[in-house]
C-alpha positions in Angstrom: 110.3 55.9 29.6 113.8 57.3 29.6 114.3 59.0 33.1 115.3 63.3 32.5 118.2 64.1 34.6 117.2 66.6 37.3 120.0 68.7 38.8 119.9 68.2 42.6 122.5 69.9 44.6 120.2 71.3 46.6 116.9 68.9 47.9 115.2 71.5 50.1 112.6 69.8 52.2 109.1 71.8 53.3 106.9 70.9 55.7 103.1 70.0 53.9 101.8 71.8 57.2 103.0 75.4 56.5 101.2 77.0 53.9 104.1 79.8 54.7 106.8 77.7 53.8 105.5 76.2 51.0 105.1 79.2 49.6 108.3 80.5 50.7 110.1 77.3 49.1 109.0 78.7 45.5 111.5 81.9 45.2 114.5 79.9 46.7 117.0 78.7 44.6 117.0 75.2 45.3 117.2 72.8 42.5 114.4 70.0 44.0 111.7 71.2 46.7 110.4 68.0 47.9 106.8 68.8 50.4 106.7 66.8 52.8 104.1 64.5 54.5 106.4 62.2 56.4 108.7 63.3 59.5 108.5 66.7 59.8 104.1 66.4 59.8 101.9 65.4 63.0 100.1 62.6 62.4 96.9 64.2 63.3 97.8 66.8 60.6 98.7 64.5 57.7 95.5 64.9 55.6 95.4 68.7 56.2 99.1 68.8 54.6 97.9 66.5 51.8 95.6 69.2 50.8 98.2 72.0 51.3 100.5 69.9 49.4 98.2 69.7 46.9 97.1 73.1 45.7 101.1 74.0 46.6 102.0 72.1 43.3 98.0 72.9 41.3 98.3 77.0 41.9 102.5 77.0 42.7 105.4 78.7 40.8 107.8 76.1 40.6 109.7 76.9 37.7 113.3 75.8 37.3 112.4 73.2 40.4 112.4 69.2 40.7 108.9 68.7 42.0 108.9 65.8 44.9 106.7 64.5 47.5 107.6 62.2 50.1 105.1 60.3 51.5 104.9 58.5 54.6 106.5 55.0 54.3 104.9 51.7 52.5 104.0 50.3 56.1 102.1 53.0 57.9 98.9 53.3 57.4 98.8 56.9 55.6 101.2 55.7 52.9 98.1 54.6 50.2 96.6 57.6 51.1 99.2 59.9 50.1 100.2 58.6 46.6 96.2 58.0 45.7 95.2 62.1 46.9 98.5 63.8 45.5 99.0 61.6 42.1 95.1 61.7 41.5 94.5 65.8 42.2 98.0 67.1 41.4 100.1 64.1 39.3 100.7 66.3 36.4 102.1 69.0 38.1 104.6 66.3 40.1 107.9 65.2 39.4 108.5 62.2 41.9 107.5 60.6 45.1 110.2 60.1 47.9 109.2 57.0 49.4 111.1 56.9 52.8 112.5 53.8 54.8 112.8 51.6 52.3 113.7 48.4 54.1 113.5 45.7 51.1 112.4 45.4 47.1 108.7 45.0 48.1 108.4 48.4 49.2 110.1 49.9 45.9 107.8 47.4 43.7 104.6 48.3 45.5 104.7 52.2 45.0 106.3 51.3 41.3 102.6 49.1 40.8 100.6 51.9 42.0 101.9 55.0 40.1 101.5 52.4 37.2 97.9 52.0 38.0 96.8 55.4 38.7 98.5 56.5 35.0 96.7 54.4 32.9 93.5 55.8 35.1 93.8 59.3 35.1 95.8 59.4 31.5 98.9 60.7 32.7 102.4 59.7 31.0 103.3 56.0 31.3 106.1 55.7 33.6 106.1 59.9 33.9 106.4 59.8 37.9 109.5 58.9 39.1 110.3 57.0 42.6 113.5 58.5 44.6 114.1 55.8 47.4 115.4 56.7 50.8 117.6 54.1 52.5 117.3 54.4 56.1 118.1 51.3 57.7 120.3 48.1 57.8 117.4 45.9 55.7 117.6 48.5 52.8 121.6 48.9 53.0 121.8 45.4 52.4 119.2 45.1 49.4 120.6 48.4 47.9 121.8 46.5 44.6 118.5 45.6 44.2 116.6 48.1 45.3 118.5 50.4 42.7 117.5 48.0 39.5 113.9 47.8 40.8 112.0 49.5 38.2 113.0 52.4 35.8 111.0 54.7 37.6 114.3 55.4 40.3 115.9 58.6 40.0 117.7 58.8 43.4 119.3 57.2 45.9 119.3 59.0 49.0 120.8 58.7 52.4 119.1 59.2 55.6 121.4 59.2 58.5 119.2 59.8 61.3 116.7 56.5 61.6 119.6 55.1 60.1 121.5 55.8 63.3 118.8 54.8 65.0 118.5 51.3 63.6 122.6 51.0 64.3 121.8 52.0 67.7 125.0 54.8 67.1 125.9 57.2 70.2 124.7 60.0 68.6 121.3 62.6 68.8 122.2 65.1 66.3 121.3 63.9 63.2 123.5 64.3 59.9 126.4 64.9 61.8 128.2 66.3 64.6 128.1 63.8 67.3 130.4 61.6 65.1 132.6 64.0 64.1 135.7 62.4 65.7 138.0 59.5 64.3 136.4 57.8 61.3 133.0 58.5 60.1 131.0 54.8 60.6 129.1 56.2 57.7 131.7 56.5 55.2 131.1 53.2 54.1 127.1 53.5 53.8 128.1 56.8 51.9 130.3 54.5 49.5 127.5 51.6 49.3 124.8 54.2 48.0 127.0 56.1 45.8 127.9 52.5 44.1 125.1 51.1 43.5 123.7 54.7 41.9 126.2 54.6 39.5 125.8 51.1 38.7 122.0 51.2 38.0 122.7 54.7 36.6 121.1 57.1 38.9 121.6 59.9 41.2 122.9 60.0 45.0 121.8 62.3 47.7 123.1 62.8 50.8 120.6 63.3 53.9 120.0 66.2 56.2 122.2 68.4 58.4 120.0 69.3 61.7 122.6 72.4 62.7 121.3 74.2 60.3 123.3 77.9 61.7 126.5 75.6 61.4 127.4 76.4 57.6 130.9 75.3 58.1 130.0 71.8 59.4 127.2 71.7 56.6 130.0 72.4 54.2 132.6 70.4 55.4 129.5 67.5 55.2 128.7 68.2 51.4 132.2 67.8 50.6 132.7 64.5 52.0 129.7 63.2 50.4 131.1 65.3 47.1 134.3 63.3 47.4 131.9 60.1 47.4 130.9 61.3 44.0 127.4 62.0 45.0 125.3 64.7 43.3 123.9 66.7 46.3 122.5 66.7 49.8 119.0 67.5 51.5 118.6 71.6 52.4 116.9 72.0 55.7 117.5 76.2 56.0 117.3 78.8 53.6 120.7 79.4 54.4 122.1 76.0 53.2 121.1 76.6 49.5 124.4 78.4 48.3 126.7 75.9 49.9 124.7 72.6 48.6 124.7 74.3 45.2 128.5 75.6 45.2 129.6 72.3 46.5 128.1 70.7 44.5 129.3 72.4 41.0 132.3 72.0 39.2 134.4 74.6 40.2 135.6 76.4 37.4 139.2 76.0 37.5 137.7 72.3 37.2 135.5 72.7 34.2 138.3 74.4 31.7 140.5 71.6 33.1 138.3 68.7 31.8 137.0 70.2 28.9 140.8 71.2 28.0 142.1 67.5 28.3 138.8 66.0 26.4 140.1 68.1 23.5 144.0 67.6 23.4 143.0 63.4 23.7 140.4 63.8 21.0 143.5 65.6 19.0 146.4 63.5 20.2 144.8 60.3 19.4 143.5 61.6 15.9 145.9 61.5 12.5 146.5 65.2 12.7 147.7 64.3 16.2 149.9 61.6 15.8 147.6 59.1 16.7 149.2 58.7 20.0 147.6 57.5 23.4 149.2 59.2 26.3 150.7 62.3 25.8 151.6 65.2 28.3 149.7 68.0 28.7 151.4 71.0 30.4 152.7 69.1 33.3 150.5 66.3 33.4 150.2 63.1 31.3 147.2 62.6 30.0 145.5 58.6 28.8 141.8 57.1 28.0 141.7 57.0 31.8 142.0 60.7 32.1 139.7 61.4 29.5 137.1 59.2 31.2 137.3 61.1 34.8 137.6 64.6 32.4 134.4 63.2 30.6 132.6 63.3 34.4 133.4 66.5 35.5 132.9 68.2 31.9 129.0 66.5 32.1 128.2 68.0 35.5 129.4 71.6 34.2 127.6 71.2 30.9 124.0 70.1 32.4 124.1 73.2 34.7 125.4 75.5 31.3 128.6 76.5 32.6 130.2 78.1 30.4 134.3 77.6 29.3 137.0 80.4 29.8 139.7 78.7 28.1 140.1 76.5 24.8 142.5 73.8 23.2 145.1 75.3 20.8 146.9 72.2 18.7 150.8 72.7 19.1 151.9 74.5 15.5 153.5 72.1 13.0 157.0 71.8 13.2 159.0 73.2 10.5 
């Protein structure tokens, strides 16, 4: 099954323990909600959030939203239990699972057999569940090419900088930033790994949590860098981080007109009425293929969130 793209600036993540936030999560404006049964729940509290989780998505507004779950991960022992209660009781009313540390192929493959199972027995759509894998340590860093080509099923790629600090045994308690903000970022190139292999295998990258969640300036300055990695949005941990994820994370107009104004003058420059030509200038700028391929990038990301142009293309008049 062809994958749908899901806009994802903004991945907020809720707690399967509060039935106030879960229902909080519904009237925000983030583009994925993703409940949680992983970190941020007790163990003893784990099959109480399953239910919560569940009747969240059965009863829940979600409209306009990426529906997500992340379980716990493939080797603890609540992991089967959380894909067989949530895909069995809620499946249709769910988008994805997050399956969190993955650490090698076998843990992609197993939750990919599973969903496969539990469609064919409850009749939902083959392949309709998609997987979003979390890469949190050194084993899944180095797998990543694989682990993004493991079964059609993958929509994301995302980063998860705390256990992944952990595992690195980095100087730092404050996770997603903060403690490394001086000289170069040792996660620049995990940042460039991820966001590779996404667009290799096609799919989207997500950049991990921000625990200072009153610092919107730091959060900010941390979407763009992972922006400028070409990644497609970052996890929301407060309310409050919503309108930078999602601004960040959006062509900015000026940006939009720009490539949708250089797709047209190369479709017309390299055209007969254009003069069939392949690099022309444009304003101040000389424009190629190459240009038209990095205009082509930014014009997509505006058009799948329905931005809408403020300037058009007008074809020089013929000379006399």
């Amino acid at each position: 099954m062809p994958r749908p793209y899901r806009p994802r600036r903004s991945c907020l993540a809720v707690p399967g323990s509060s039935e106030k936030m879960l229902k909080k999560a519904q009237t925000l404006q983030a583009d994925q909600v993703f409940l949680d049964l992983e970190d941020s729940v007790a163990p003893t509290a784990k099959p109480g959030s399953r239910a919560n989780i569940i009747a969240a998505l059965r009863d829940g507004v979600w409209t306009g939203k990426t529906r997500a779950v992340r379980i716990n991960d493939a080797d603890t022992r609540w992991a089967y239990d959380d894909v067989i209660s949530v895909v069995t009781h809620a499946g249709e009313h769910l988008d994805c699972i997050m399956l969190p540390k993955v650490e090698k192929i076998a843990h992609i493959l197993w939750l990919d057999v599973l969903l496969n199972q539990l469609e064919m027995s409850l009749g939902l759509p083959q392949g309709g569940i998609g997987i979003e894998a979390q890469i949190e340590g050194p084993g899944g860093l180095s797998d990543i090419d694989a682990i993004a080509a493991a079964t059609p099923r993958l929509e994301t790629i995302i980063f998860g900088p705390g256990d992944f600090g952990a595992a690195m045994h980095m100087p730092q308690l404050t996770i997603g930033g903060g403690d490394l903000d001086h000289g170069p970022n040792p996660f620049d190139h995990v940042l460039m790994d991820i966001a590779v292999a996404a667009r290799k295998h096609g799919v989207q990258a997500i950049d991990g949590p921000f625990a200072k969640i009153h610092d919107l300036d730091g959060y900010r300055s941390y979407c763009e860098r992972a922006a400028a990695y070409g990644f497609d949005g970052k996890w929301v941990l407060h309310p409050g981080q919503i309108g930078v994820a999602n601004a960040v994370f959006s062509p900015p107009q000026e940006s939009y007109d720009k490539a949708e104004l250089i797709l047209d003058a190369y479709a017309y420059y390299t055209s007969d009425a254009g003069g069939s030509v392949g690099a022309v200038m444009l304003g101040d700028e000389m424009i190629d293929e190459a240009s038209a391929k990095i205009a082509r990038s930014m014009a997509v990301r505006g058009r799948r969130l329905a931005m809408k142009r403020t300037s058009v293309f007008s074809p020089p008049a013929p000379s006399v």
